[in-house]
Biopython code that builds the backbone (N, CA, C, O; Angstrom):
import numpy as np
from Bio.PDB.StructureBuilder import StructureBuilder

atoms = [
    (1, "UNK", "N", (-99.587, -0.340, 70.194)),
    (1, "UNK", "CA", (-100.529, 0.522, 69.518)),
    (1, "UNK", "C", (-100.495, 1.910, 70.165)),
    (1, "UNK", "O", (-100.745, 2.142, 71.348)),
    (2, "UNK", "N", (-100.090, 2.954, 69.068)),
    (2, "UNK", "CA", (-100.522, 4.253, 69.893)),
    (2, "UNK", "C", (-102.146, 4.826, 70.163)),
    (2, "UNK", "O", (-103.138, 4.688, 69.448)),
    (3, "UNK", "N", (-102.007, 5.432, 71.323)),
    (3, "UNK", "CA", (-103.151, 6.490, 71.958)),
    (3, "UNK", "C", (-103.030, 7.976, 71.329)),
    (3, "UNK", "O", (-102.106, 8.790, 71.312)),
    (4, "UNK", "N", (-104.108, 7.986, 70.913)),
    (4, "UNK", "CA", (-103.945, 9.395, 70.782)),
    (4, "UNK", "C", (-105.522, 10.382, 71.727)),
    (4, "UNK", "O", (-106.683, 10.442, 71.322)),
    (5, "UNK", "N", (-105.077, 10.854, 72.698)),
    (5, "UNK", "CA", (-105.996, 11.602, 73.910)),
    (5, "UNK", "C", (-107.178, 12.572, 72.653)),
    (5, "UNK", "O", (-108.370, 12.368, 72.885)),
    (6, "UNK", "N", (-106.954, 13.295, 71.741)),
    (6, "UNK", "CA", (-108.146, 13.723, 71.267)),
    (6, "UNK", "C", (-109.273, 12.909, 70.497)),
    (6, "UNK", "O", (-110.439, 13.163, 70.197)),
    (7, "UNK", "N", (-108.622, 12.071, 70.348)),
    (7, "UNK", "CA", (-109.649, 10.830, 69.512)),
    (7, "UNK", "C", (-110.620, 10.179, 70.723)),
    (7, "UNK", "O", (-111.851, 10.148, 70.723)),
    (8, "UNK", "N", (-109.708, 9.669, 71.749)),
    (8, "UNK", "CA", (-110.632, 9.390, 72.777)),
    (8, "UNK", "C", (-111.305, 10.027, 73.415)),
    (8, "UNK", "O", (-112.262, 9.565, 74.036)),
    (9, "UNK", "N", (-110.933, 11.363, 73.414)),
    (9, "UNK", "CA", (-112.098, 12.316, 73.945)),
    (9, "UNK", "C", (-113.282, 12.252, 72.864)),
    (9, "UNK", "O", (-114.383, 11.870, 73.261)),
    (10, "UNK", "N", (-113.184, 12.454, 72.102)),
    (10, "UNK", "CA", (-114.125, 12.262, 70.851)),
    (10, "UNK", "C", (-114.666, 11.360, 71.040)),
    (10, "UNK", "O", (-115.867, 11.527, 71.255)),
    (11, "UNK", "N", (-114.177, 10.019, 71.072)),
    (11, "UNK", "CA", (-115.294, 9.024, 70.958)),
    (11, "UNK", "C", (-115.951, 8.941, 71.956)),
    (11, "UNK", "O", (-117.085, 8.466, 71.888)),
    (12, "UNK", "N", (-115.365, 9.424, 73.283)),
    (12, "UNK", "CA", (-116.378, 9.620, 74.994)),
    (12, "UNK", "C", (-117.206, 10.214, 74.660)),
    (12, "UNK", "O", (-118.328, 9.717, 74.558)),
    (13, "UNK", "N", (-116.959, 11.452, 74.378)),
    (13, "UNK", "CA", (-118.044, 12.298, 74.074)),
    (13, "UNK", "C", (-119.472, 12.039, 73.502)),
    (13, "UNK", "O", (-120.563, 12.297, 74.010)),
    (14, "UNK", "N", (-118.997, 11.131, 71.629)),
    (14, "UNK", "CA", (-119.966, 10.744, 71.252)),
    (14, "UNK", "C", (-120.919, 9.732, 71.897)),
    (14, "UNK", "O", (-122.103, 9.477, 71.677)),
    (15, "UNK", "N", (-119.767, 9.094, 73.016)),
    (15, "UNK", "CA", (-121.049, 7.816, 73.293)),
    (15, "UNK", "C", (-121.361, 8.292, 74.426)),
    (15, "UNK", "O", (-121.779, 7.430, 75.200)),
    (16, "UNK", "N", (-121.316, 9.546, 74.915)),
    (16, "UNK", "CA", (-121.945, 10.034, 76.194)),
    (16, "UNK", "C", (-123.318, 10.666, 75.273)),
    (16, "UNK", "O", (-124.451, 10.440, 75.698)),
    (17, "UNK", "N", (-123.165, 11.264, 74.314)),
    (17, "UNK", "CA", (-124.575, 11.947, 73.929)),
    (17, "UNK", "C", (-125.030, 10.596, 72.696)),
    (17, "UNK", "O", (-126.203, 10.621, 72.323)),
    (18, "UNK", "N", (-124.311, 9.720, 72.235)),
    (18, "UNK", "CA", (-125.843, 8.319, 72.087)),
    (18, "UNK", "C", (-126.385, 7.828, 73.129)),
    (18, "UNK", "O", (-127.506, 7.344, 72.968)),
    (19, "UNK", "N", (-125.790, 7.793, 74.484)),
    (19, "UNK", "CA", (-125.932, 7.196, 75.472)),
    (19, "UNK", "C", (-127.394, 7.847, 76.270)),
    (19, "UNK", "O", (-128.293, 7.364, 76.959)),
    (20, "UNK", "N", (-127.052, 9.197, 75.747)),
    (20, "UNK", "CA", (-128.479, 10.396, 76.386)),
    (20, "UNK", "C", (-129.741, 10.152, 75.859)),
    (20, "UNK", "O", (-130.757, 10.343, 76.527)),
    (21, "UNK", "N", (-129.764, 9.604, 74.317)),
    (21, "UNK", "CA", (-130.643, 9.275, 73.881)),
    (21, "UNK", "C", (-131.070, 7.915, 73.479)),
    (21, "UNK", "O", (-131.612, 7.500, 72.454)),
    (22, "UNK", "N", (-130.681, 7.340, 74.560)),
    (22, "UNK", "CA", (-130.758, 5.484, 74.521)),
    (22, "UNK", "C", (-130.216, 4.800, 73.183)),
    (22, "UNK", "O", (-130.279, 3.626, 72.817)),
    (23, "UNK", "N", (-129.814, 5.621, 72.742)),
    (23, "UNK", "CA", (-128.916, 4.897, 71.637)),
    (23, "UNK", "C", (-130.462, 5.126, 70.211)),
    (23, "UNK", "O", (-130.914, 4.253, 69.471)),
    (24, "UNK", "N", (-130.763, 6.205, 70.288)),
    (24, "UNK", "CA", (-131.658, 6.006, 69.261)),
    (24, "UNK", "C", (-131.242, 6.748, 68.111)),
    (24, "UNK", "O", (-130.726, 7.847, 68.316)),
    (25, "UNK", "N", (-131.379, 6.329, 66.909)),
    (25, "UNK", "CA", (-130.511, 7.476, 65.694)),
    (25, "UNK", "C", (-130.960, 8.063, 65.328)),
    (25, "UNK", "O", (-130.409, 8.659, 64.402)),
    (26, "UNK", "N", (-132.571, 8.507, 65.751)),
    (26, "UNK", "CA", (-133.355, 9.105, 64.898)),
    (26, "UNK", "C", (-133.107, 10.465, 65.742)),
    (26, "UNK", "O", (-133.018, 11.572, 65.210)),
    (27, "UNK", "N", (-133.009, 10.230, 67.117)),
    (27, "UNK", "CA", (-132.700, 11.251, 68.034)),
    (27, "UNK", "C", (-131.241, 12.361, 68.207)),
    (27, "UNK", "O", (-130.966, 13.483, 68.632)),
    (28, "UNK", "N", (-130.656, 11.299, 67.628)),
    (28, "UNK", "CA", (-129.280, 11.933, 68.033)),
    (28, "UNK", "C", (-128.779, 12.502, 66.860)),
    (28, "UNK", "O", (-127.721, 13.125, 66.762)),
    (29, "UNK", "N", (-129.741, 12.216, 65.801)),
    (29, "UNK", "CA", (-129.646, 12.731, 64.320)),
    (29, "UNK", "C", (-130.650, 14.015, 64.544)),
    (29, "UNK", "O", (-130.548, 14.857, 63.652)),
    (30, "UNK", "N", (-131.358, 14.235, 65.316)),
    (30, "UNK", "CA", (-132.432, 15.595, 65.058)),
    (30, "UNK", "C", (-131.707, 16.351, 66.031)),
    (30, "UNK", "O", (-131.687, 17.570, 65.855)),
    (31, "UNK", "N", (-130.986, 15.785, 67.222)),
    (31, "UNK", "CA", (-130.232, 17.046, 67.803)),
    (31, "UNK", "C", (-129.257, 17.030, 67.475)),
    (31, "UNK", "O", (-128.680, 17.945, 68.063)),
    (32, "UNK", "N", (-128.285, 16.289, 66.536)),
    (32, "UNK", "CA", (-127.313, 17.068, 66.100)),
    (32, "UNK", "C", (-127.999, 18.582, 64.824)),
    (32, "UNK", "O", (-127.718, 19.758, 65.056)),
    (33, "UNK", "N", (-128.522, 18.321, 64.079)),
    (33, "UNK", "CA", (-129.446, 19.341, 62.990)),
    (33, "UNK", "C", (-129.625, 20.365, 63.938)),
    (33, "UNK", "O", (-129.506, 21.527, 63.549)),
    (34, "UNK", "N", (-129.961, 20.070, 65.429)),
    (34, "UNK", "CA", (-130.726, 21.351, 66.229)),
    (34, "UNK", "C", (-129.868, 21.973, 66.800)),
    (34, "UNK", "O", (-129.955, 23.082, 67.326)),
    (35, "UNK", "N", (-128.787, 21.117, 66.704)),
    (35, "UNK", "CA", (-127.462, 22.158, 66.972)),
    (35, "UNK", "C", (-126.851, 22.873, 66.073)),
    (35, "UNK", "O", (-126.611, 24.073, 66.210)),
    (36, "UNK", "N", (-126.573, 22.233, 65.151)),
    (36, "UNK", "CA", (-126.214, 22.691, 63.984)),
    (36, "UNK", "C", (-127.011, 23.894, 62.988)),
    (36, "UNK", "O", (-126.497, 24.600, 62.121)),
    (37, "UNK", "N", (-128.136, 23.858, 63.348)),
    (37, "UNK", "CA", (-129.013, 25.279, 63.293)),
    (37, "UNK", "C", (-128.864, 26.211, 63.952)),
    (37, "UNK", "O", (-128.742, 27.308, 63.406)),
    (38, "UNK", "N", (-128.813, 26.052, 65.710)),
    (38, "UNK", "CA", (-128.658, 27.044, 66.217)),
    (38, "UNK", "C", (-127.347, 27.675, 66.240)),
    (38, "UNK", "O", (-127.362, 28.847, 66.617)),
    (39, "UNK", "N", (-126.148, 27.152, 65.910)),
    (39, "UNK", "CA", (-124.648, 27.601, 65.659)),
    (39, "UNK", "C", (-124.586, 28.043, 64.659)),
    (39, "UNK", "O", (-123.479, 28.506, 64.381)),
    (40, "UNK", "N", (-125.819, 28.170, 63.452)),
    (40, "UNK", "CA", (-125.516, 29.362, 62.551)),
    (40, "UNK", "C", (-124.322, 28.779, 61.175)),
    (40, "UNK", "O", (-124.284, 29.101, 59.988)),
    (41, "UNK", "N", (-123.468, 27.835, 61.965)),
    (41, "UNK", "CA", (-122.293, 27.450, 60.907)),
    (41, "UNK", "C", (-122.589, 25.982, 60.016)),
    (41, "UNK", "O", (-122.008, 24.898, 60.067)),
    (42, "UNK", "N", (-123.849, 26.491, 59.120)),
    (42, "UNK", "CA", (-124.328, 25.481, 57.914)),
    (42, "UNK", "C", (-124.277, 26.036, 56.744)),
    (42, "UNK", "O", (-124.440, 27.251, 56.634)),
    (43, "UNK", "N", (-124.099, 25.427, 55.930)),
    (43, "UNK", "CA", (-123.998, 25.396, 54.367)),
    (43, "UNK", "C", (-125.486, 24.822, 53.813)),
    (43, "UNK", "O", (-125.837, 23.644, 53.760)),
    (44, "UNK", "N", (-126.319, 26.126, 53.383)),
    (44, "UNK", "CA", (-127.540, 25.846, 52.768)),
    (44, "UNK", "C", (-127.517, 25.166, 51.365)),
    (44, "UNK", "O", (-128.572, 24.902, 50.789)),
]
sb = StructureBuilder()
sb.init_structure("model")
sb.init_model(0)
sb.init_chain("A")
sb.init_seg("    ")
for serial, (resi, resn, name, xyz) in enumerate(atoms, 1):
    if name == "N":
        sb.init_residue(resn, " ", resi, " ")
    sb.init_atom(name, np.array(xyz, "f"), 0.0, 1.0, " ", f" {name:<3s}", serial, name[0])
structure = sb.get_structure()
């Protein structure tokens, strides 16, 4: 099976920030939005 290094960074990543918020979705769903607000780059 191949590896591919940006995918696994990706998925570290993501389960480092579910991991921040104990795994809750309601949380990790309002700070992604609060990021995604403050970066300006949304489609109203």
């Amino acid at each position: 099976m191949w590896q591919n290094e940006i995918l696994d960074e990706i998925h570290r990543i993501r389960e480092e920030h579910a991991k921040s918020f104990n795994y809750d979705l309601k949380a990790i769903c309002e700070d992604w939005r609060r990021k995604q607000a403050q970066s300006g780059f949304h489609k109203q």
